[in-house]
N, CA, C and O of each residue as an XYZ file, in Angstrom:
964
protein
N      22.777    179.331     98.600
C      22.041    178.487     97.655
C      22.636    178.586     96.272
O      23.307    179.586     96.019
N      22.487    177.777     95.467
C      23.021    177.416     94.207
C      22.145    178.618     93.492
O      21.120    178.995     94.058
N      22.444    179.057     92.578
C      21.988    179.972     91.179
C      20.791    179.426     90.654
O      20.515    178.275     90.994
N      19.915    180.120     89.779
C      19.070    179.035     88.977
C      19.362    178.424     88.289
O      20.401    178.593     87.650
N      18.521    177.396     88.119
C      19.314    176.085     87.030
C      18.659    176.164     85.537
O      17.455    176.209     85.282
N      19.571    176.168     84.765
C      19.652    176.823     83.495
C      18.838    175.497     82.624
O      18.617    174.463     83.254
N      18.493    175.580     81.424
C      17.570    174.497     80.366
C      17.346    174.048     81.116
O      18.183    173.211     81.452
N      15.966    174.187     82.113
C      15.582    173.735     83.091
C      14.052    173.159     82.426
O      13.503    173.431     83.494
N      13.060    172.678     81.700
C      11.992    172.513     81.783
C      11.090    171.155     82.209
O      11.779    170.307     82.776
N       9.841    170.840     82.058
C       9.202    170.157     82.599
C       9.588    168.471     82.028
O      10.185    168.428     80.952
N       9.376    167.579     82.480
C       9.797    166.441     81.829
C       8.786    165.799     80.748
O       7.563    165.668     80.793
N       9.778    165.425     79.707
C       8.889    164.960     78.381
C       7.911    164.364     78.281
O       7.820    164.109     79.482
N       7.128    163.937     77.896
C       5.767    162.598     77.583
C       6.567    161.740     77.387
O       6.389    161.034     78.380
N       7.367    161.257     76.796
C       7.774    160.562     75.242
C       8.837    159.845     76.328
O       9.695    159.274     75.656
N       9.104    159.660     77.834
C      10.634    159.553     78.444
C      11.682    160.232     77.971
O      12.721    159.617     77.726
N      11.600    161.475     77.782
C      13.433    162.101     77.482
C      13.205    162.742     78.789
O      12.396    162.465     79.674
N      14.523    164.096     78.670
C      14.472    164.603     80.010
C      14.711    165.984     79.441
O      15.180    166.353     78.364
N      14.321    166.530     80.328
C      13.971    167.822     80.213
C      15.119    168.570     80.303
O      15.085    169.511     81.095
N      16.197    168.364     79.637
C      16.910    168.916     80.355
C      18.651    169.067     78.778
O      19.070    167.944     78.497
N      19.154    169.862     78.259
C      20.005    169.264     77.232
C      21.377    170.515     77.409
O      21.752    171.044     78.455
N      21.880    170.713     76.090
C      23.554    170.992     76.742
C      23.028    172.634     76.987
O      22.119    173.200     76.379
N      23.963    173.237     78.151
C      23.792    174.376     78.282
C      23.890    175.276     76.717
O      24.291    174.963     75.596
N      23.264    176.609     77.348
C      23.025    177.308     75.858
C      24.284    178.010     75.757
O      24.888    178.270     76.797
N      24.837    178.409     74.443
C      25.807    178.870     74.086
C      26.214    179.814     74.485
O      25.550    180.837     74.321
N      27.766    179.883     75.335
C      27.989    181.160     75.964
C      28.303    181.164     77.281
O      29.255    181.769     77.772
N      27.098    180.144     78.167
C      26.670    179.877     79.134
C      28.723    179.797     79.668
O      29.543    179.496     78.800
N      29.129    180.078     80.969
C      30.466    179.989     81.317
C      30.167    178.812     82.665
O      29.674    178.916     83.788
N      30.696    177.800     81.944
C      30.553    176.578     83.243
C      32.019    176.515     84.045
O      32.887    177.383     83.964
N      32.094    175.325     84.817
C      33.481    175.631     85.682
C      34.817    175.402     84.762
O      34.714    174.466     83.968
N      35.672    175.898     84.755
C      37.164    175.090     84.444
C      36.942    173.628     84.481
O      36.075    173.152     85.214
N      37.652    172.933     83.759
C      37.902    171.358     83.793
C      38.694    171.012     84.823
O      38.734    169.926     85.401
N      39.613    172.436     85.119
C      40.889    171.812     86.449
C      40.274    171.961     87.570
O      40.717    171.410     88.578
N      38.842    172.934     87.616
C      38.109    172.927     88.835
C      36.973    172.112     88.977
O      35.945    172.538     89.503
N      37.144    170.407     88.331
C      35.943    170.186     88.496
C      36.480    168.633     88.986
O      37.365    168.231     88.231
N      36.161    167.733     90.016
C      36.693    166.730     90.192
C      37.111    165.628     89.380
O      36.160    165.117     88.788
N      38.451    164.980     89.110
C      38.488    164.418     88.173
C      37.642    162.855     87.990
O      37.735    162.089     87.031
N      36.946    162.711     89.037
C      35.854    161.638     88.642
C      34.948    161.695     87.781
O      34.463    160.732     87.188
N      34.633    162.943     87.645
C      33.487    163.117     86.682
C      34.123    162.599     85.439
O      33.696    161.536     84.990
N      35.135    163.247     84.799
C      35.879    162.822     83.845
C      35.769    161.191     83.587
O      35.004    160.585     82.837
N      36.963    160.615     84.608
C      36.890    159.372     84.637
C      35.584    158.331     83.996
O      35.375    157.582     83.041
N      34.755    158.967     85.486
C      33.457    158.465     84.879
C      32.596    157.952     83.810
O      32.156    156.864     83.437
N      32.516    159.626     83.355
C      31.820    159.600     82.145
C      32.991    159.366     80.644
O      32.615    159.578     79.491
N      34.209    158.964     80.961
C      34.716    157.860     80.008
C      34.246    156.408     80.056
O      33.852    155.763     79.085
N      34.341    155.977     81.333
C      34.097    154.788     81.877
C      32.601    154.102     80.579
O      32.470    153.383     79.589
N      31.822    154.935     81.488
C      30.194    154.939     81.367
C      30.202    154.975     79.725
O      29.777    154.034     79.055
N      30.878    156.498     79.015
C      30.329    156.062     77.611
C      30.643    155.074     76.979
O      30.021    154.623     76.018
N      31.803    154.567     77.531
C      32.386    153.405     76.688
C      31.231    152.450     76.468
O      30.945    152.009     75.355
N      30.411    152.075     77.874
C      30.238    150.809     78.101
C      28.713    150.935     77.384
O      28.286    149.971     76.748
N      28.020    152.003     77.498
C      26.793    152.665     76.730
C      27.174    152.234     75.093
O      26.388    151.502     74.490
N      28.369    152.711     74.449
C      28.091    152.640     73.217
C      28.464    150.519     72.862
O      28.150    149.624     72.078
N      29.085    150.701     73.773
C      29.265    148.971     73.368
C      27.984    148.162     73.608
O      27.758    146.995     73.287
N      27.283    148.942     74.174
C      25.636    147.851     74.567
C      25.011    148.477     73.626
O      24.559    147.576     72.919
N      24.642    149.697     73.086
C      24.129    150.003     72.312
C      24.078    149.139     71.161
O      23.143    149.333     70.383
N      25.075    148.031     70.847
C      24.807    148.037     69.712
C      24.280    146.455     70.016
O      24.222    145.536     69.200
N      23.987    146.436     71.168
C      22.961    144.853     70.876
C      22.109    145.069     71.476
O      21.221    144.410     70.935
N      21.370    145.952     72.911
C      20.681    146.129     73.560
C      19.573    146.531     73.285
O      18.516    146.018     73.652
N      19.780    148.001     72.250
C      18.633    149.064     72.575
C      17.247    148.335     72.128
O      17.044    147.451     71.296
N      16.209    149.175     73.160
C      15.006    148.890     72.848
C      14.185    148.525     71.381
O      14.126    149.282     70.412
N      13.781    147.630     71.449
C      12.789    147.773     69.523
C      11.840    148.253     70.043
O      11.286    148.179     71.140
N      11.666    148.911     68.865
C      10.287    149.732     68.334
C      10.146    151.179     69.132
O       9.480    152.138     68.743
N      10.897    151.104     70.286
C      10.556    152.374     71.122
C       9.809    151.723     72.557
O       9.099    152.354     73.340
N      10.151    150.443     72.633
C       9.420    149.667     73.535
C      10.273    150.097     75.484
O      11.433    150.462     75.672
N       9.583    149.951     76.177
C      10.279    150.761     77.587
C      10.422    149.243     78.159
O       9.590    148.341     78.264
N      11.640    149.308     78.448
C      11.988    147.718     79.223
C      11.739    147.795     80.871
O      11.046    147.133     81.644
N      12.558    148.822     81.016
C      12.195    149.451     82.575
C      11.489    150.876     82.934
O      11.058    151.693     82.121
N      11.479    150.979     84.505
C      10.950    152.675     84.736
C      12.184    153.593     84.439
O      12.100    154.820     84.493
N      13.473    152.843     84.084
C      14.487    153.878     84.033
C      15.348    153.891     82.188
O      16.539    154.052     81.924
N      13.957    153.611     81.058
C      14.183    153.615     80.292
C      13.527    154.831     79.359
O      12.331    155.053     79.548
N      14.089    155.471     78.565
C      12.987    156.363     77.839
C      12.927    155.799     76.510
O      13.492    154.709     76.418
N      12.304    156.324     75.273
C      11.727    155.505     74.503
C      13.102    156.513     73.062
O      13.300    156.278     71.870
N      13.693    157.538     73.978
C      14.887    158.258     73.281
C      16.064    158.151     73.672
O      16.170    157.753     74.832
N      16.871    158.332     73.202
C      18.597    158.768     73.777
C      18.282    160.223     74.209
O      18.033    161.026     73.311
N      18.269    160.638     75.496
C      18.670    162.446     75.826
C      19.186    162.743     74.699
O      19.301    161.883     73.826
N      19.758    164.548     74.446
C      20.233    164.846     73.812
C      21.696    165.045     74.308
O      22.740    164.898     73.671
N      21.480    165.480     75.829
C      22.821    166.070     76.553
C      23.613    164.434     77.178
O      23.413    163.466     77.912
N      24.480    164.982     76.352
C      26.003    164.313     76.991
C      25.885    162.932     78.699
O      25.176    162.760     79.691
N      26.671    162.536     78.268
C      26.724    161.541     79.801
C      27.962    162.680     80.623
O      27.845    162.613     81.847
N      28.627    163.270     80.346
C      29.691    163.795     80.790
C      29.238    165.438     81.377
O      29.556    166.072     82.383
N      28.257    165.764     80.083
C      27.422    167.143     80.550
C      26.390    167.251     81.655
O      26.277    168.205     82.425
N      25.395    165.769     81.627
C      24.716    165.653     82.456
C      25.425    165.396     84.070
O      24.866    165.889     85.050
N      26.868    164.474     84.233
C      27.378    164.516     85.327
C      27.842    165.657     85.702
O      28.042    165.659     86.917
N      28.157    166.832     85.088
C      28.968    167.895     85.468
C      27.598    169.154     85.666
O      27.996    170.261     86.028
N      26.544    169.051     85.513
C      24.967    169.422     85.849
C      24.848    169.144     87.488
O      24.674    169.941     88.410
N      25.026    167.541     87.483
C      24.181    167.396     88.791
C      25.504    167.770     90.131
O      25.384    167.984     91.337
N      26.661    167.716     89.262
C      28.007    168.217     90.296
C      27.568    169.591     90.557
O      27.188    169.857     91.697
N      27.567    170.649     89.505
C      27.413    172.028     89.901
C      26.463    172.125     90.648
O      26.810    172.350     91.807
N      24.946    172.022     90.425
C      24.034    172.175     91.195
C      23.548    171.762     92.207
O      22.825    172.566     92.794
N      23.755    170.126     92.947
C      23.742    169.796     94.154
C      24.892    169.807     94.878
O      24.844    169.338     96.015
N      25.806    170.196     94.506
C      27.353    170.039     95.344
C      27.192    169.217     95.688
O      26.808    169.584     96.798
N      27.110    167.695     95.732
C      27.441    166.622     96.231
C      28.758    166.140     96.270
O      29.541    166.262     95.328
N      29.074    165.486     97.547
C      30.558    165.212     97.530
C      31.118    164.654     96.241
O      30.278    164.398     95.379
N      32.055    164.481     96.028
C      32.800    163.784     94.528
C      32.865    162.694     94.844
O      32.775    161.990     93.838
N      33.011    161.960     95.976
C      32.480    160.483     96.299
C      31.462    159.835     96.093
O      31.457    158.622     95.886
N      30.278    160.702     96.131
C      29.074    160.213     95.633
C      28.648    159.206     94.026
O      27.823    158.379     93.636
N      29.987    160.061     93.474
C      30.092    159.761     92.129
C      30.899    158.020     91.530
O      30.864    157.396     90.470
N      31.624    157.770     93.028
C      32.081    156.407     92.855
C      31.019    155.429     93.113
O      30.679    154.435     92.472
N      30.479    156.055     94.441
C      29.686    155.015     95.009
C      28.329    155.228     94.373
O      27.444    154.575     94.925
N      27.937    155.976     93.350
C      26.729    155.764     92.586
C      26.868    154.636     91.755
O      25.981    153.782     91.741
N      28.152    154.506     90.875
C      28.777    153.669     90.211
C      28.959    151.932     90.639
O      28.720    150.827     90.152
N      29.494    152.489     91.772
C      29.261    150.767     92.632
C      28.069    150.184     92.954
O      27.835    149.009     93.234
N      26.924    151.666     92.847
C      25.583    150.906     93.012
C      24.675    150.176     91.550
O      23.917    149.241     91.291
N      25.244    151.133     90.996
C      24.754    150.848     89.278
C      25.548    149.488     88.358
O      25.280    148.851     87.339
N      26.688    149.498     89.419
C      27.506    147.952     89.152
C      26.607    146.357     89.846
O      26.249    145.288     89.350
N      26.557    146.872     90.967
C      25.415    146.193     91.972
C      24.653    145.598     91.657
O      24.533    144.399     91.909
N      23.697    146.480     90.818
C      22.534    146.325     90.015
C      22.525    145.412     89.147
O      21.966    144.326     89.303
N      23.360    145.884     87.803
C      23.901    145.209     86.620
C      24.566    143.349     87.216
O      24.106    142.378     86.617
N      25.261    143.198     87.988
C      25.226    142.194     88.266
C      24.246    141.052     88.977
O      24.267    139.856     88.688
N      23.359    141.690     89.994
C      22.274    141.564     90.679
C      21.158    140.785     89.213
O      20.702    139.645     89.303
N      20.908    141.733     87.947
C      20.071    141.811     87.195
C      20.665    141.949     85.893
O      20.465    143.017     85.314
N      21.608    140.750     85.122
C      22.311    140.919     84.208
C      21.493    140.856     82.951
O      21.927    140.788     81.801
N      20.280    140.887     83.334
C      19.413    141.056     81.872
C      18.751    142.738     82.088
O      17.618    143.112     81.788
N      19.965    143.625     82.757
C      19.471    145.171     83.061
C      20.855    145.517     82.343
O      22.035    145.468     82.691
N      20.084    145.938     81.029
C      22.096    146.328     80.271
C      21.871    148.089     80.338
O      20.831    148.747     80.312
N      23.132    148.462     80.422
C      22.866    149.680     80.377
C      23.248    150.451     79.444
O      24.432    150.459     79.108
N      22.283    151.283     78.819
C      22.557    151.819     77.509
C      22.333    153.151     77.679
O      22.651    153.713     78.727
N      21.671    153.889     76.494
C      21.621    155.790     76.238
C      20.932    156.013     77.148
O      20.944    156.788     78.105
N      19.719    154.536     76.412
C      18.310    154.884     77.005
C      17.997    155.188     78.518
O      17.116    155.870     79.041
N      18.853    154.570     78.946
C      18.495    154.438     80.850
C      19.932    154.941     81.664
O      20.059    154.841     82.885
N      20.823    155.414     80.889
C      21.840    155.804     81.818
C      22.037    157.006     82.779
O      22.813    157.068     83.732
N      21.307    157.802     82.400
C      20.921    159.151     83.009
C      20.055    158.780     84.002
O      20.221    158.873     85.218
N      19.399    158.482     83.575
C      18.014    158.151     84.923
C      18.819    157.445     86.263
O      18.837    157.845     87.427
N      19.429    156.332     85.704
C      20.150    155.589     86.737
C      21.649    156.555     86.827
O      22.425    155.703     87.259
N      22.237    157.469     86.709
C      22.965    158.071     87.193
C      22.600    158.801     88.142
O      23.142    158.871     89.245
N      21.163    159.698     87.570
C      21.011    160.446     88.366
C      20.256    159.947     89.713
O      20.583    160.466     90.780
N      19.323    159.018     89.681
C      18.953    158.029     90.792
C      20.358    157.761     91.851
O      20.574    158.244     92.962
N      20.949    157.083     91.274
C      22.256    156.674     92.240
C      23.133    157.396     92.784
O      23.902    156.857     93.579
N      23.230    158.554     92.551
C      23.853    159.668     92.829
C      23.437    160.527     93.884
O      24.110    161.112     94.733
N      22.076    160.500     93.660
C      20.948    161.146     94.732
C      21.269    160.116     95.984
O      21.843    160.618     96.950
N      20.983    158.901     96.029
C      21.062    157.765     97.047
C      22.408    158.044     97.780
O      22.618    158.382     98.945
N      23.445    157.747     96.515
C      24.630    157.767     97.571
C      24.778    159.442     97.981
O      25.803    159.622     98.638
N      24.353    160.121     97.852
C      24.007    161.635     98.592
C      23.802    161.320     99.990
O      24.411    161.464    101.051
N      22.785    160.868     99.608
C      22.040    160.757    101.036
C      22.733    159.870    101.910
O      22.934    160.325    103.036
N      23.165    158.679    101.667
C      23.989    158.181    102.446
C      25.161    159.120    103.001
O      25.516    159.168    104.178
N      25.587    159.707    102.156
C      27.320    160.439    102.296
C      27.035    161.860    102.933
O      27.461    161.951    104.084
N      26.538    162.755    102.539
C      26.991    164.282    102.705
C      25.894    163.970    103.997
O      25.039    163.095    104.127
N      26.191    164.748    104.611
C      25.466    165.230    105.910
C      24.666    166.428    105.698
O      23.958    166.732    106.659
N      24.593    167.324    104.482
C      23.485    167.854    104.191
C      23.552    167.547    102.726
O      24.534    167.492    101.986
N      22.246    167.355    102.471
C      22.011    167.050    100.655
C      20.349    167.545    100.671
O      19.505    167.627    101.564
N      20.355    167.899     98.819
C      19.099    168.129     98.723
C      17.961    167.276     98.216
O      18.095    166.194     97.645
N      17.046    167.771     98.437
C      15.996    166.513     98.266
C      15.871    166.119     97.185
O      16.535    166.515     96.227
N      14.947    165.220     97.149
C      14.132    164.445     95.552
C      13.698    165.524     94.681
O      14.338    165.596     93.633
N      12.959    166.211     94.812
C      12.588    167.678     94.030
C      13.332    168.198     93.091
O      13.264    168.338     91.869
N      14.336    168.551     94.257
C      15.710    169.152     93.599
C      16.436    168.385     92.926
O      17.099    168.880     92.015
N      16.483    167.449     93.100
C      17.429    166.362     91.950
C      16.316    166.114     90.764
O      16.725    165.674     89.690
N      14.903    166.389     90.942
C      14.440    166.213     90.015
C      14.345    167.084     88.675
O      14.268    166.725     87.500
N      14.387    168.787     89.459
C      14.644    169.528     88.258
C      15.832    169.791     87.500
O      15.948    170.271     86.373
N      17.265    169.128     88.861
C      18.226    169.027     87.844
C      18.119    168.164     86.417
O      18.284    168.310     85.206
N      17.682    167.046     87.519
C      17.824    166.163     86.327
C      16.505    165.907     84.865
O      16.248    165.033     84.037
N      15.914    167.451     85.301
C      14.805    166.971     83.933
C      13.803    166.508     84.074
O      12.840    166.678     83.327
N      13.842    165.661     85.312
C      12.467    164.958     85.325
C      11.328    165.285     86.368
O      11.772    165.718     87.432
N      10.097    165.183     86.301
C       9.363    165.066     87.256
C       9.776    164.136     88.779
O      10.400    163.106     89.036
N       8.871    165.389     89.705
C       9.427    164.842     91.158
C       8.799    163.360     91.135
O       9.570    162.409     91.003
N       7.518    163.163     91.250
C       7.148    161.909     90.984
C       7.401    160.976     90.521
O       7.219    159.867     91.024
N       7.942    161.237     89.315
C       8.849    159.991     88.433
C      10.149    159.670     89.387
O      10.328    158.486     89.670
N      11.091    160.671     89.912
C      12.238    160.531     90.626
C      11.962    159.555     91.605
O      12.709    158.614     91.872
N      10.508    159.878     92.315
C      10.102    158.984     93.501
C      10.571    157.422     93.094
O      11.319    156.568     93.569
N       9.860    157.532     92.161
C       9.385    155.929     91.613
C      10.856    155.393     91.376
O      11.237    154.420     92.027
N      11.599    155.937     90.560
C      12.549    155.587     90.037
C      14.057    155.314     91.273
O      15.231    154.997     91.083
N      13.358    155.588     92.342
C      14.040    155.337     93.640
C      13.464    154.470     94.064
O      14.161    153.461     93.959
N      12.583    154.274     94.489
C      12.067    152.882     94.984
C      12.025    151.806     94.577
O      11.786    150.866     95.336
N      12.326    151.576     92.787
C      12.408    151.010     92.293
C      14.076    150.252     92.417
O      14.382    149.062     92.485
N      14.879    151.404     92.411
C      16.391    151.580     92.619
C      16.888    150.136     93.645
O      17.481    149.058     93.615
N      16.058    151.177     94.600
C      15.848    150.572     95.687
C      16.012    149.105     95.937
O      16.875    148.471     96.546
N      14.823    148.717     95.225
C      14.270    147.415     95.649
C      15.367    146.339     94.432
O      15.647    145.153     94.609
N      15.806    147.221     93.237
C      16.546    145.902     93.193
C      17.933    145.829     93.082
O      18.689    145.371     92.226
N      18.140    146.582     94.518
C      19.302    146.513     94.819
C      18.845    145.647     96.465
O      19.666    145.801     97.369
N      18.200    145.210     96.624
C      17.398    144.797     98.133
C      18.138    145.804     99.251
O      18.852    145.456    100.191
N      17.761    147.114     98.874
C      18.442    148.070     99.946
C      19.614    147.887    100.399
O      19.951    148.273    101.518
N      20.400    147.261     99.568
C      22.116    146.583    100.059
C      23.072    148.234     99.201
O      23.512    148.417     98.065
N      23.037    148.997    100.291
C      23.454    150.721    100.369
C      24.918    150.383    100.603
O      25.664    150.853     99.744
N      25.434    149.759    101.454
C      26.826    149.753    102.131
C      28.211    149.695    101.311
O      28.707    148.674    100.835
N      28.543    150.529    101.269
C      30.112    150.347    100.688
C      30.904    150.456    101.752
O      30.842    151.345    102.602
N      31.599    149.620    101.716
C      33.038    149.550    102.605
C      34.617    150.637    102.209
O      34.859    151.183    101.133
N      35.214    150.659    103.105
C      36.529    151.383    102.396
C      36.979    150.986    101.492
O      37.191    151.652    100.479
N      37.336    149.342    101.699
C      37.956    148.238    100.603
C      37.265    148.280     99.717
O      37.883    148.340     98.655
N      36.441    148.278     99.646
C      35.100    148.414     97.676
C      35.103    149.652     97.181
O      35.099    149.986     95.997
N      35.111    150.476     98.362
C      35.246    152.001     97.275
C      36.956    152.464     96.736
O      36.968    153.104     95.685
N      38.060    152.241     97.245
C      39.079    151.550     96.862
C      39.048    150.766     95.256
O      39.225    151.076     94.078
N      38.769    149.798     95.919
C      38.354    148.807     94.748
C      37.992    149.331     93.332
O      38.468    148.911     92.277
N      37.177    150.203     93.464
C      36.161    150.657     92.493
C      36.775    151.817     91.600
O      36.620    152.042     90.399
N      37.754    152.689     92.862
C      38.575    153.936     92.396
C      40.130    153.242     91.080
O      40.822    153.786     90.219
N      40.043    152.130     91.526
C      41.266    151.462     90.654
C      40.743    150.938     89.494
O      41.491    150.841     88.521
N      39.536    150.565     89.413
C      39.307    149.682     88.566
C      38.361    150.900     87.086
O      37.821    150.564     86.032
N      38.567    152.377     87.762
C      38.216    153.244     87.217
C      39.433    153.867     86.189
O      39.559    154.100     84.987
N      40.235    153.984     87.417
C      42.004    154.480     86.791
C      42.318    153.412     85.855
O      42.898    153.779     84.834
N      42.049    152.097     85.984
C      42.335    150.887     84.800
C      41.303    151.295     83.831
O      41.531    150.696     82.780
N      40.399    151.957     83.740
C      39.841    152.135     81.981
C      40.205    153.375     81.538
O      40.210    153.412     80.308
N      40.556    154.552     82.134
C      41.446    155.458     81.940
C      42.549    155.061     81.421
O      42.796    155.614     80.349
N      43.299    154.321     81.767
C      44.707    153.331     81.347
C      44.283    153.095     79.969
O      44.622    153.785     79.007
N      43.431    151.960     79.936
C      42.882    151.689     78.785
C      42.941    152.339     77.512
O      43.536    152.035     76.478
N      42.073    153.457     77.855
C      42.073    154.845     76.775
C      43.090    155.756     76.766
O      42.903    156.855     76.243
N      44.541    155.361     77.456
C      45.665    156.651     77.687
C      45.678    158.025     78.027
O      46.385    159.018     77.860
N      44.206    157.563     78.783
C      44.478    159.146     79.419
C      45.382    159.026     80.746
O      46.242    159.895     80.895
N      45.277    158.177     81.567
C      45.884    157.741     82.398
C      45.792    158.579     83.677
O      46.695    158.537     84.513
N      44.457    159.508     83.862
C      44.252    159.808     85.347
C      43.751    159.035     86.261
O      43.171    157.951     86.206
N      44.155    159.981     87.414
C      44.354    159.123     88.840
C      43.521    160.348     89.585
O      43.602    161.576     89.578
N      42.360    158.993     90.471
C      41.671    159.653     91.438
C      41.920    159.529     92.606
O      42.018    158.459     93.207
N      42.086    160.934     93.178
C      42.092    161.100     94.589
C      41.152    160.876     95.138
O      40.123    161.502     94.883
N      41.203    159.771     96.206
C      39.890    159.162     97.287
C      39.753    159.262     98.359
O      40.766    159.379     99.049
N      38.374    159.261     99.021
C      38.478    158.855    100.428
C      37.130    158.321    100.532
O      36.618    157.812     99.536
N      36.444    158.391    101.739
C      35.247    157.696    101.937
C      34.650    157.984    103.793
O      35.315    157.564    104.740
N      33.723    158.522    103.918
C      33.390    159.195    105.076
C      33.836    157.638    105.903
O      34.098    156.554    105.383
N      33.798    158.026    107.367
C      34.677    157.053    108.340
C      33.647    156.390    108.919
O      33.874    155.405    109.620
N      32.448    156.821    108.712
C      31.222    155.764    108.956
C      30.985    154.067    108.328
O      30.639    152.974    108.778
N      31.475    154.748    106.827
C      31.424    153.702    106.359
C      32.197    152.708    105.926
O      32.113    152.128    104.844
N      33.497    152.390    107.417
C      34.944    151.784    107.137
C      34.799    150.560    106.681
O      33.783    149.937    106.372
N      36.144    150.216    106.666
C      35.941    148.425    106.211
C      35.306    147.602    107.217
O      35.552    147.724    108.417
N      34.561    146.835    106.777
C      33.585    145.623    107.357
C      34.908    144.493    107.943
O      35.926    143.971    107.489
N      34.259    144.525    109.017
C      34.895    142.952    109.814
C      34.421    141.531    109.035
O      34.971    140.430    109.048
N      33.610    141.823    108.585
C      33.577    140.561    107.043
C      34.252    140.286    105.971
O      33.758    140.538    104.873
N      35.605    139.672    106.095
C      35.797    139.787    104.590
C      35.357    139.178    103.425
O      36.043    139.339    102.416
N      34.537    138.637    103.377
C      33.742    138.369    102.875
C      32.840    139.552    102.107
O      32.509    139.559    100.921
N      32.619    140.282    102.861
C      31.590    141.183    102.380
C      32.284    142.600    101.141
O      31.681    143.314    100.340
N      33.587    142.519    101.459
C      33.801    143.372    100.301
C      34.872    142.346     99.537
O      35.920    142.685     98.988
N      34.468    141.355     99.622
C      35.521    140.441     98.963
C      34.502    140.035     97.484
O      35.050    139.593     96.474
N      32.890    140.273     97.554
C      31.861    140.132     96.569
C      31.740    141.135     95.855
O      31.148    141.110     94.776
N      32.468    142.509     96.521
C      31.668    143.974     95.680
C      33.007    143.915     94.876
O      32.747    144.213     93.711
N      34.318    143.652     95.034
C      35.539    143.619     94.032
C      35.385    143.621     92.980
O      34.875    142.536     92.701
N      35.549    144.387     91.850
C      35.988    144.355     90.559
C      36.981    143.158     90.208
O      38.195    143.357     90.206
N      36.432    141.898     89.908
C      37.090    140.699     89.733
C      38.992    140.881     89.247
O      40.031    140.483     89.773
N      38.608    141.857     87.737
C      40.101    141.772     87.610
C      41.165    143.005     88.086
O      42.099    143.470     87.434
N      40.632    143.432     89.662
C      41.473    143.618     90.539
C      42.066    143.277     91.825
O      41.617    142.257     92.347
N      42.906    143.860     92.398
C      43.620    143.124     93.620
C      43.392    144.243     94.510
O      43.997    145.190     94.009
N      42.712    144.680     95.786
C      42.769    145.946     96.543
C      44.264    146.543     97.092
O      45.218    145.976     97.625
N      44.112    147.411     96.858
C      45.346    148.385     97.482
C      45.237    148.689     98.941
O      44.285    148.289     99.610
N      46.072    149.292     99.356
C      45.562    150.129    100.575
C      45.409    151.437    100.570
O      46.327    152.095    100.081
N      44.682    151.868    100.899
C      43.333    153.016    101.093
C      44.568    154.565    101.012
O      45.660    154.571    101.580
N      44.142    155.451    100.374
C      44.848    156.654    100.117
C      43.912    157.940    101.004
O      42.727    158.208    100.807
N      44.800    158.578    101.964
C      44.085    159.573    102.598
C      43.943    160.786    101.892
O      44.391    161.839    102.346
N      43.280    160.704    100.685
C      42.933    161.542     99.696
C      41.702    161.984     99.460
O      40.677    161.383     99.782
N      41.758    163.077     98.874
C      39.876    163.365     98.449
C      39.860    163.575     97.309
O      40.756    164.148     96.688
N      38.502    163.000     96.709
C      38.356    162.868     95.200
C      38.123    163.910     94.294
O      37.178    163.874     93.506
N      39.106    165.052     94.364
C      39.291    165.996     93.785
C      38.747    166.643     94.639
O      38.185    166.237     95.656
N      38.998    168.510     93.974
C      38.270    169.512     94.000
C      36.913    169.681     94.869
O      35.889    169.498     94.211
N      36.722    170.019     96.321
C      35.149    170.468     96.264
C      35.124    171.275     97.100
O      35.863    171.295     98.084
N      34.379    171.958     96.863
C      34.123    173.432     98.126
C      32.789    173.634     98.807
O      31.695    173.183     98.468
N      33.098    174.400     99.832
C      31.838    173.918    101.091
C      30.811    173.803    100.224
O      30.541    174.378     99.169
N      30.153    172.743    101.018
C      28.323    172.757    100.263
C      27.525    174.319    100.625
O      27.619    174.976    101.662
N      26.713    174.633     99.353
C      25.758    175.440    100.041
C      24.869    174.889    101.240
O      24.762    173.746    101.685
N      24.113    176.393    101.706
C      23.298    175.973    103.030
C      21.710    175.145    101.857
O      21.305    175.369    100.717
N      21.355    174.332    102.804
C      20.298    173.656    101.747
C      18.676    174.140    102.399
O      17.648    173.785    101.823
């Protein structure tokens, strides 16, 4: 089993999360031991947070959705992904295909922008989901709830909600998660950092005999590659759950 989980407390009134940067001292993993998606990622993500920020955020403190708080967290988009990595060991795939679901969404519901306010919630929501789809053991709602700060109950909601407006459309194909891994390395490009993620994608969920069907989840301004028998960084056995 995982260690206890550190700035761990109950979730706010107010929508924040219970949860902010480890305390000083605290010895987290190496950067070379930690998958380089997270990285990626949470470049990706802040970019696109501070560019909505500046037309989006809520007035007055007003809650648009269940996955809005009425604050910006205090902790990091990059701290909070490297939280829910240490403590649920979830595959490092989880972390694309949370992304493709939170893309999903955003297109599905283009008046759902994503900003400070709601990016955590919906990270950590989507992350949990594609868990469950992916690892063959993962931990429950509970447990993702005290990672992530919040009440189990709220987590509930904030899944079903997930859920529904995504109309339970879970499926990623090889070709979309592909898709998704390039179009990640292109905003890395962007910013000159210029890393490259190692991928794969459990064999359950291969490419669809539709092409059609991952011909919609594409990142428009890309072209698919063919599939790399790689894994997305760094990960070591899951604990027993």
């Amino acid at each position: 089993m995982q260690s206890g989980i550190r700035r761990e407390w109950a979730a706010t009134e107010d929508g924040g999360l219970g949860v902010e940067e480890e305390e000083e001292g605290y010895e987290c993993q190496a950067e070379s031991q930690l998958p380089r998606i997270l990285s990626v990622l949470s470049y990706t993500l802040q970019r696109l947070v501070t560019r909505n920020d500046q037309f989006d955020l809520p007035a007055n403190g007003k809650k648009i959705t269940v996955f809005h708080g009425v604050r910006s967290p205090a902790i990091t988009i990059a701290k909070y992904l490297e939280r829910i990595y240490k403590y649920t060991s979830c595959s490092p795939s989880c972390f694309v295909v949370g992304y493709v679901y939170i893309d999903r969404l955003v297109h599905k519901q283009p008046d759902f922008p994503v900003i400070s306010f709601n990016i955590h919630r919906l990270l950590l929501t989507s992350v949990m989901i594609a868990a469950k789809m992916l690892d063959d053991a993962h931990y429950n709602n509970a447990f993702y709830a005290r990672v992530g700060g919040i009440s189990n109950s709220e987590l509930n909601r904030l899944e079903i909600d997930f859920l529904f407006r995504l109309a339970f459309r879970l499926k990623v194909t090889g070709k979309v998660f592909e898709s998704y891994c390039l179009h990640l390395e292109k905003e890395m490009l962007v910013g000159a950092s210029g890393q490259r993620i190692e991928r794969t994608l459990p064999g359950f969920l291969g490419v669809s005999s539709d092409p059609d069907s991952a011909k919609h989840e594409e990142p428009k301004v890309l072209r698919c590659s063919s599939a790399t028998a790689m894994v997305v960084g760094h990960h070591p056995d899951p604990p027993s759950r």
